[in-house]
Structure formats: structure tokens, C-alpha cells
PDB file of N, CA, C, O and CB in Angstrom:
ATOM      1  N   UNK A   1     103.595 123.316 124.200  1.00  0.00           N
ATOM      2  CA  UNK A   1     103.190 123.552 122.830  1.00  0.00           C
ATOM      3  C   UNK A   1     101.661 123.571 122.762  1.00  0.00           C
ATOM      4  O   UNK A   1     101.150 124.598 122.315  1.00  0.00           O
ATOM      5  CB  UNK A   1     103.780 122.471 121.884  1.00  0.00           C
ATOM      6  N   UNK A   2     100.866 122.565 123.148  1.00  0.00           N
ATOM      7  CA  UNK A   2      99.612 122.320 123.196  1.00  0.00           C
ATOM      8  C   UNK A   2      98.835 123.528 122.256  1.00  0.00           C
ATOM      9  O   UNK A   2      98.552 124.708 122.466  1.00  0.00           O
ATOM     10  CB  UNK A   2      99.220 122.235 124.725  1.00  0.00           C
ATOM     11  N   UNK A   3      98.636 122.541 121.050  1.00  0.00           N
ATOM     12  CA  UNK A   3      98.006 123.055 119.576  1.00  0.00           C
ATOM     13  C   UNK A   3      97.044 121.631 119.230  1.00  0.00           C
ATOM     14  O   UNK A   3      97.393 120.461 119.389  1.00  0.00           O
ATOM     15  CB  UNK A   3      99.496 123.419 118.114  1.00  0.00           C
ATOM     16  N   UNK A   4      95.747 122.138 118.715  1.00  0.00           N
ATOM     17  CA  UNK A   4      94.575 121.240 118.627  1.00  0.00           C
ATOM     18  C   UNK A   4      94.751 121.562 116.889  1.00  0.00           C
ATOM     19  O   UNK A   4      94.790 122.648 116.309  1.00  0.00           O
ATOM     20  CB  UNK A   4      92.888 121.753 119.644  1.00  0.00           C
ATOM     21  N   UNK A   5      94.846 120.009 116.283  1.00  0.00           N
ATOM     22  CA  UNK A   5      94.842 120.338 114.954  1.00  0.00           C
ATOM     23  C   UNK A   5      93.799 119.456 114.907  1.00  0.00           C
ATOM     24  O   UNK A   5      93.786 118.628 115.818  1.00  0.00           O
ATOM     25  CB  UNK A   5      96.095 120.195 114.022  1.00  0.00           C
ATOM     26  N   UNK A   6      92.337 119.369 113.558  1.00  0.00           N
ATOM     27  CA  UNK A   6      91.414 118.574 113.006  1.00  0.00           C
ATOM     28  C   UNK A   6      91.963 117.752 111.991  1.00  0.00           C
ATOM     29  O   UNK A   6      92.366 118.200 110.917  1.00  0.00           O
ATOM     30  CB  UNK A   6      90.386 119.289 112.546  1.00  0.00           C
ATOM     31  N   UNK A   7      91.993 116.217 112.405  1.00  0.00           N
ATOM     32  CA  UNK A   7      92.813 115.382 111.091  1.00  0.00           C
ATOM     33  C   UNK A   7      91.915 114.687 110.728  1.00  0.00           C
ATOM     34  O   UNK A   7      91.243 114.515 111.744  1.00  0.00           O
ATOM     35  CB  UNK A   7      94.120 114.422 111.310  1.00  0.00           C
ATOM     36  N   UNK A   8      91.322 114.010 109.680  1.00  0.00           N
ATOM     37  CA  UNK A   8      90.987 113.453 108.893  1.00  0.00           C
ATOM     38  C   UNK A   8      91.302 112.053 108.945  1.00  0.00           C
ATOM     39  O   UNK A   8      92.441 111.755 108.587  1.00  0.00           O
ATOM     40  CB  UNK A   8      91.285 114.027 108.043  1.00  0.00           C
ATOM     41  N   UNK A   9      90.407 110.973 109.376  1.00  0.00           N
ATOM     42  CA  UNK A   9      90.904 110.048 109.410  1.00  0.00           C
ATOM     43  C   UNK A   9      90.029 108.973 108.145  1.00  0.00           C
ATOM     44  O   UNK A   9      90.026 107.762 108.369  1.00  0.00           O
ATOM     45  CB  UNK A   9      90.957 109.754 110.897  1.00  0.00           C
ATOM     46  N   UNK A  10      89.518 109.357 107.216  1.00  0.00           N
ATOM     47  CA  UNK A  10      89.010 108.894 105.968  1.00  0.00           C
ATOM     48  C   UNK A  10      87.626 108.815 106.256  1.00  0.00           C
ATOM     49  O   UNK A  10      86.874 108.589 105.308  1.00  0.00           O
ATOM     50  CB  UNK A  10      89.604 107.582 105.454  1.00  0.00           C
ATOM     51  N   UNK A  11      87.023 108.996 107.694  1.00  0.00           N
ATOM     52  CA  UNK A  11      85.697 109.227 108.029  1.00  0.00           C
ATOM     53  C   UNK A  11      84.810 110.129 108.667  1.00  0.00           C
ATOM     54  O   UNK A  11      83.580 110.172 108.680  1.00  0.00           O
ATOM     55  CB  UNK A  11      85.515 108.550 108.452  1.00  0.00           C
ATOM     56  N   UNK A  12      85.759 110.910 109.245  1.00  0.00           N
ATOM     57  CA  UNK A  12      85.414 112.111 110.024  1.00  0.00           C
ATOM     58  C   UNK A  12      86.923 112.748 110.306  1.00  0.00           C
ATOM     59  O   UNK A  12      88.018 112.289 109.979  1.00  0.00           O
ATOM     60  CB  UNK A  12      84.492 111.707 111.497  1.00  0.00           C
ATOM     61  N   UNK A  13      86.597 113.965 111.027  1.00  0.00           N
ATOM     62  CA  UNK A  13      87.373 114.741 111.471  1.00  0.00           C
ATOM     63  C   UNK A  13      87.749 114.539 112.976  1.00  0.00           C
ATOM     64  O   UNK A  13      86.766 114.143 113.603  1.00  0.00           O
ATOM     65  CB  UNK A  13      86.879 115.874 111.171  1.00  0.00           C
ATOM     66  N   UNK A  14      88.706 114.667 113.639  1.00  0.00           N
ATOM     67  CA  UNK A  14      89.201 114.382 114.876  1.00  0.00           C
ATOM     68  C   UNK A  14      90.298 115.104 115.535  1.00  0.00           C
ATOM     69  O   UNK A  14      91.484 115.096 115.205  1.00  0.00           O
ATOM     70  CB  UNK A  14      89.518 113.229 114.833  1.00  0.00           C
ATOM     71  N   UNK A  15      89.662 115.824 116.656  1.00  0.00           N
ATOM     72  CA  UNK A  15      90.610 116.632 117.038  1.00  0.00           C
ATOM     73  C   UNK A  15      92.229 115.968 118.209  1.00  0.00           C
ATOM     74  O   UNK A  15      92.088 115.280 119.220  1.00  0.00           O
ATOM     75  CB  UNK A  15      89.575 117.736 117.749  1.00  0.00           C
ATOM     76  N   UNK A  16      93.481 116.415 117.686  1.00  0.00           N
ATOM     77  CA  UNK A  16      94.530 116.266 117.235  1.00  0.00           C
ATOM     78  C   UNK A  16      94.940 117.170 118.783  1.00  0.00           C
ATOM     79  O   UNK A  16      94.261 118.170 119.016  1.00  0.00           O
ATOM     80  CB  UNK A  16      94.802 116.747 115.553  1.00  0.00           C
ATOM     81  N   UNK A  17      95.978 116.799 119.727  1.00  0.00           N
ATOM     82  CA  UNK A  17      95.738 117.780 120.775  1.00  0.00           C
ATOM     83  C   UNK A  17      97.833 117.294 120.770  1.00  0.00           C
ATOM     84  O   UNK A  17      98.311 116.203 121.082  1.00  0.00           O
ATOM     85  CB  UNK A  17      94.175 117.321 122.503  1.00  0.00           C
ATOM     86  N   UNK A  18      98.583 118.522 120.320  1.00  0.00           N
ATOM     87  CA  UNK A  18     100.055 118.086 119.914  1.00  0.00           C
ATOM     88  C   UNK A  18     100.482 118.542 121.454  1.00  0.00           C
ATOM     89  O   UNK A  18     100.115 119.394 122.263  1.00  0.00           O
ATOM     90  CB  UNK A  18     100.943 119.016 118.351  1.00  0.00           C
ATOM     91  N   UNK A  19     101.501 117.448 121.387  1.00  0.00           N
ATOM     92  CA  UNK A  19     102.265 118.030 122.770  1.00  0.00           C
ATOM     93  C   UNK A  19     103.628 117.890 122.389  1.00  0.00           C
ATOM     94  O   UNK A  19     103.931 117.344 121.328  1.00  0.00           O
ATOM     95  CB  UNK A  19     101.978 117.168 124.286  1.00  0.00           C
ATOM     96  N   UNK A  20     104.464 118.342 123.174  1.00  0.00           N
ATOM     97  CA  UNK A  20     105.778 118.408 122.650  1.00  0.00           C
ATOM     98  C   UNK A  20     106.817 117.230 122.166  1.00  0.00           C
ATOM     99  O   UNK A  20     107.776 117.263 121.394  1.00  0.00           O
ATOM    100  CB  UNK A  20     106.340 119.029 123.555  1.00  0.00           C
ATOM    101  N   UNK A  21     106.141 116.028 123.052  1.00  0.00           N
ATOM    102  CA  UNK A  21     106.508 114.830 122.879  1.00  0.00           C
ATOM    103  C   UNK A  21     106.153 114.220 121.140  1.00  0.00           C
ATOM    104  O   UNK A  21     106.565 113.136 120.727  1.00  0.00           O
ATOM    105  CB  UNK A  21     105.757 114.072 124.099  1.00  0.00           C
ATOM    106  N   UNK A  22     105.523 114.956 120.522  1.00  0.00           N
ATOM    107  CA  UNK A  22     104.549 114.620 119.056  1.00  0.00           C
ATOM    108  C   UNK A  22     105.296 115.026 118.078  1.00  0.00           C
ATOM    109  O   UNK A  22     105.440 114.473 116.987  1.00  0.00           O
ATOM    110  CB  UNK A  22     103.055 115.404 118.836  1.00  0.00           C
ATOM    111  N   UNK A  23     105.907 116.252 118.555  1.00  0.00           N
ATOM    112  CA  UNK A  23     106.911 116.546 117.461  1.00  0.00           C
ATOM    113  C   UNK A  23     107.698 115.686 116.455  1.00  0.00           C
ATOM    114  O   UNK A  23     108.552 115.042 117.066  1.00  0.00           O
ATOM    115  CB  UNK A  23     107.776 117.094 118.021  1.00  0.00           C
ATOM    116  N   UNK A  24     107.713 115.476 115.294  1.00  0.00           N
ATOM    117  CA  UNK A  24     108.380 115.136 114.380  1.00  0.00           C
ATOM    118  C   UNK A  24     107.870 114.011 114.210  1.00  0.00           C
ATOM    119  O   UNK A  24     108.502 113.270 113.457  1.00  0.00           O
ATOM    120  CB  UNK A  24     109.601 115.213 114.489  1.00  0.00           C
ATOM    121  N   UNK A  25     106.757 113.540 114.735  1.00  0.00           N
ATOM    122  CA  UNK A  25     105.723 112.691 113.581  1.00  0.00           C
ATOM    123  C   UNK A  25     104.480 113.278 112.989  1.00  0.00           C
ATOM    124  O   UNK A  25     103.874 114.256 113.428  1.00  0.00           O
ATOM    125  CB  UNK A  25     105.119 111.411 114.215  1.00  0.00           C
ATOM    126  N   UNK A  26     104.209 112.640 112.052  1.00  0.00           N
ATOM    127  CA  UNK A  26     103.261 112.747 111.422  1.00  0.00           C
ATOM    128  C   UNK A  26     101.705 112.692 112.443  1.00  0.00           C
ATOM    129  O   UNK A  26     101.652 111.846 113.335  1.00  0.00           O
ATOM    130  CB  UNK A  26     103.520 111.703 110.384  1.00  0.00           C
ATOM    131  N   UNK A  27     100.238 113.858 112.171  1.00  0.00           N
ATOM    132  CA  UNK A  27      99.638 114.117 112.230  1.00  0.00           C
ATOM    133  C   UNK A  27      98.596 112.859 112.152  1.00  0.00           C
ATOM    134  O   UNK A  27      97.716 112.609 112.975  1.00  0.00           O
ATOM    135  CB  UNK A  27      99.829 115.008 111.709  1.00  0.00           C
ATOM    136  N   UNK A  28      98.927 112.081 110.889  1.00  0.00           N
ATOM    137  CA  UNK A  28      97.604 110.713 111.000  1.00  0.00           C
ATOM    138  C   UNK A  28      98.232 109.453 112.042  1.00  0.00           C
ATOM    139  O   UNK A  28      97.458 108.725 112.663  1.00  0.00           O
ATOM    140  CB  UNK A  28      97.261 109.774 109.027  1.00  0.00           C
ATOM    141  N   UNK A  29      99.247 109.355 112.107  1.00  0.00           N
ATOM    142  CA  UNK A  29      99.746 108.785 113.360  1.00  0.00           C
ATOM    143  C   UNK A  29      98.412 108.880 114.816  1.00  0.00           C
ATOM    144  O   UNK A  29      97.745 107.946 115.261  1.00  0.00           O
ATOM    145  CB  UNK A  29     101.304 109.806 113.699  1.00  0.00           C
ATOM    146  N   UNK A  30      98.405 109.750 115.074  1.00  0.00           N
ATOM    147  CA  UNK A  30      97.396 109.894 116.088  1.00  0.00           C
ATOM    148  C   UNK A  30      95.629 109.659 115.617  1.00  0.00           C
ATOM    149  O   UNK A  30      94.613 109.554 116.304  1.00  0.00           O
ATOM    150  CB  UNK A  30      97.678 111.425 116.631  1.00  0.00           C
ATOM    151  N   UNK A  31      95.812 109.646 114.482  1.00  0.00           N
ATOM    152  CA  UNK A  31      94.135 109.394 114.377  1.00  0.00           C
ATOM    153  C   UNK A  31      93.583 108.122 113.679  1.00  0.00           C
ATOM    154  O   UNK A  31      93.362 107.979 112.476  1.00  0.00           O
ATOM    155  CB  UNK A  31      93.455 110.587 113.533  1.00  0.00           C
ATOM    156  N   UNK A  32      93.456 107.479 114.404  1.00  0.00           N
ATOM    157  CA  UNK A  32      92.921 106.239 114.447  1.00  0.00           C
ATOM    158  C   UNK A  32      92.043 105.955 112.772  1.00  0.00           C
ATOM    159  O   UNK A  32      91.030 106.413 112.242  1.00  0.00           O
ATOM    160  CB  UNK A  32      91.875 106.232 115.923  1.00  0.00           C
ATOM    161  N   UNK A  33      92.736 105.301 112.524  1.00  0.00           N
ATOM    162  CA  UNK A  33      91.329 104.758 111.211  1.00  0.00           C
ATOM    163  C   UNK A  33      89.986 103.339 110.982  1.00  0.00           C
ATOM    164  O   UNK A  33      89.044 103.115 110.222  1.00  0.00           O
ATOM    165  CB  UNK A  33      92.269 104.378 109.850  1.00  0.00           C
ATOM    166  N   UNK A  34      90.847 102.485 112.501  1.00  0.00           N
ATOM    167  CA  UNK A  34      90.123 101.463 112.344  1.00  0.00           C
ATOM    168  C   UNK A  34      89.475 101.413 113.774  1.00  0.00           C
ATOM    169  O   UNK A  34      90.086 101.884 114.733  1.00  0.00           O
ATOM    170  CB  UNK A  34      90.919 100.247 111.847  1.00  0.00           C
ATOM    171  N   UNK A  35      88.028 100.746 113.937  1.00  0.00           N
ATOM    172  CA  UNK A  35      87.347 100.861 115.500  1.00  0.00           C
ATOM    173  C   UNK A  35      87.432  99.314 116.081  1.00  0.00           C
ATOM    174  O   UNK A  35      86.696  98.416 115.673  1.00  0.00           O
ATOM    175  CB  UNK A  35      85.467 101.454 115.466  1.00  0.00           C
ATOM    176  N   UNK A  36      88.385  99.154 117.038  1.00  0.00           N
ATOM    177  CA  UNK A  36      88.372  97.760 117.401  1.00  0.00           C
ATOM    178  C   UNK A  36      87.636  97.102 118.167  1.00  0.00           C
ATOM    179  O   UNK A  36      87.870  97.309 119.357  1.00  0.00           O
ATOM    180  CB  UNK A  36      89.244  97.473 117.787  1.00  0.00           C
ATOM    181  N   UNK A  37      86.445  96.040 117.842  1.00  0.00           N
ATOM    182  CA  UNK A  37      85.329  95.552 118.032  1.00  0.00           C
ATOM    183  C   UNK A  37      85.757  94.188 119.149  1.00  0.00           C
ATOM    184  O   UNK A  37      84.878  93.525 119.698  1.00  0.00           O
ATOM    185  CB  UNK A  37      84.630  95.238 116.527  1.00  0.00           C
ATOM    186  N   UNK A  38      87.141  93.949 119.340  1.00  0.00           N
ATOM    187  CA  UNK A  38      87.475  92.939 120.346  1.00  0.00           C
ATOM    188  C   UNK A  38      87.299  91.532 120.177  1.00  0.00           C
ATOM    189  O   UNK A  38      86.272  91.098 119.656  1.00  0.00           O
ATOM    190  CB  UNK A  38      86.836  93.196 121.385  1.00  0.00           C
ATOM    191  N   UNK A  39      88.496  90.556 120.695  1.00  0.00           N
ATOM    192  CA  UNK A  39      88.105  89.173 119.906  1.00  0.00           C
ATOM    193  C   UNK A  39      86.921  88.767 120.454  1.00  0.00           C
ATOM    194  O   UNK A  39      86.131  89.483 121.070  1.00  0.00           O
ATOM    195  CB  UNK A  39      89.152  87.938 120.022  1.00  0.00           C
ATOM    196  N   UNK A  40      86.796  87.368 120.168  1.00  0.00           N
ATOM    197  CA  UNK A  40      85.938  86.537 120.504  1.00  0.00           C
ATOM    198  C   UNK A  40      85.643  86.518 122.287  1.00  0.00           C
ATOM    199  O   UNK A  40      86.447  86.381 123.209  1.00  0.00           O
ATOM    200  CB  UNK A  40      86.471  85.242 119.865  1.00  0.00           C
ATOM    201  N   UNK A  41      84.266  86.699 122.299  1.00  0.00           N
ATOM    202  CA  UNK A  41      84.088  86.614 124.100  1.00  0.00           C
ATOM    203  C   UNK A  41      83.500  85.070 124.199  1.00  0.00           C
ATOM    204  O   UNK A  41      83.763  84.127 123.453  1.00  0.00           O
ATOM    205  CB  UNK A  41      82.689  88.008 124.938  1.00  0.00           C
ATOM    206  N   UNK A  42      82.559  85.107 125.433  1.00  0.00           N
ATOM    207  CA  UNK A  42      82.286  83.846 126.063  1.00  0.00           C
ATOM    208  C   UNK A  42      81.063  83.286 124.545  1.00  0.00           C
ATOM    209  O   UNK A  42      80.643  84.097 123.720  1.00  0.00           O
ATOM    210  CB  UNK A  42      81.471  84.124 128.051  1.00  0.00           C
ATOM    211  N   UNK A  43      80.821  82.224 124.532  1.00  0.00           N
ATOM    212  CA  UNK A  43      79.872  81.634 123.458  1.00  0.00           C
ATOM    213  C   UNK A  43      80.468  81.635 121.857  1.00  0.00           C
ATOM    214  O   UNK A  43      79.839  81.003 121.008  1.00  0.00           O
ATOM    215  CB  UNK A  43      78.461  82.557 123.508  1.00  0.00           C
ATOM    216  N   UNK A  44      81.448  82.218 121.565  1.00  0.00           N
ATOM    217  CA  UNK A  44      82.094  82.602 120.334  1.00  0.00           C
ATOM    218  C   UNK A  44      83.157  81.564 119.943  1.00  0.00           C
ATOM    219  O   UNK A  44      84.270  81.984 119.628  1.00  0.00           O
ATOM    220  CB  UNK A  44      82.717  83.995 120.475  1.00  0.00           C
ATOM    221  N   UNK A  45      82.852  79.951 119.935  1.00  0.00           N
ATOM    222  CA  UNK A  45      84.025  79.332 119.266  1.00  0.00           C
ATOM    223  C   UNK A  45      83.135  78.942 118.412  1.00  0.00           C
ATOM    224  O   UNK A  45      83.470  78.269 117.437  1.00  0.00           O
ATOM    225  CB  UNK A  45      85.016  78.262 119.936  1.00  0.00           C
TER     226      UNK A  45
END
């Protein structure tokens, strides 16, 4: 199938790369909305 759709993830645009396995979900599924900054490292209690 391999189709590049641009989705919208409430901050930018992000290209969307469908493979056949993608079928029959939803499009924002794949685009991330939150950037995960990772717990606490060494010095952080």
C-alpha cells in the first residue's frame, strides 16, 4: 500500500507512512501528541 498522509497532531504536521498492517485504524493513532521527556535520572529524588 505504502501512502504518506500529513496528520496533524495539534502542533505541527507529520508525515503518516500507511502500510497495510494500518488499515482500519485511525490516522491520529500514529501521530504522537505528547514528547516524552523521561522519568527521573541520577540526582532527581
Amino acid at each position: 500500500m505504502n501512502v504518506t498522509f500529513m496528520v496533524h497532531n495539534g502542533r505541527q504536521h507529520i508525515k503518516v507512512l500507511v502500510t497495510e498492517d494500518m488499515v482500519g485504524h485511525k490516522l491520529g493513532e500514529f501521530a504522537p501528541t505528547r514528547t516524552f521527556k523521561g522519568h527521573g535520572g541520577k540526582g532527581k529524588r
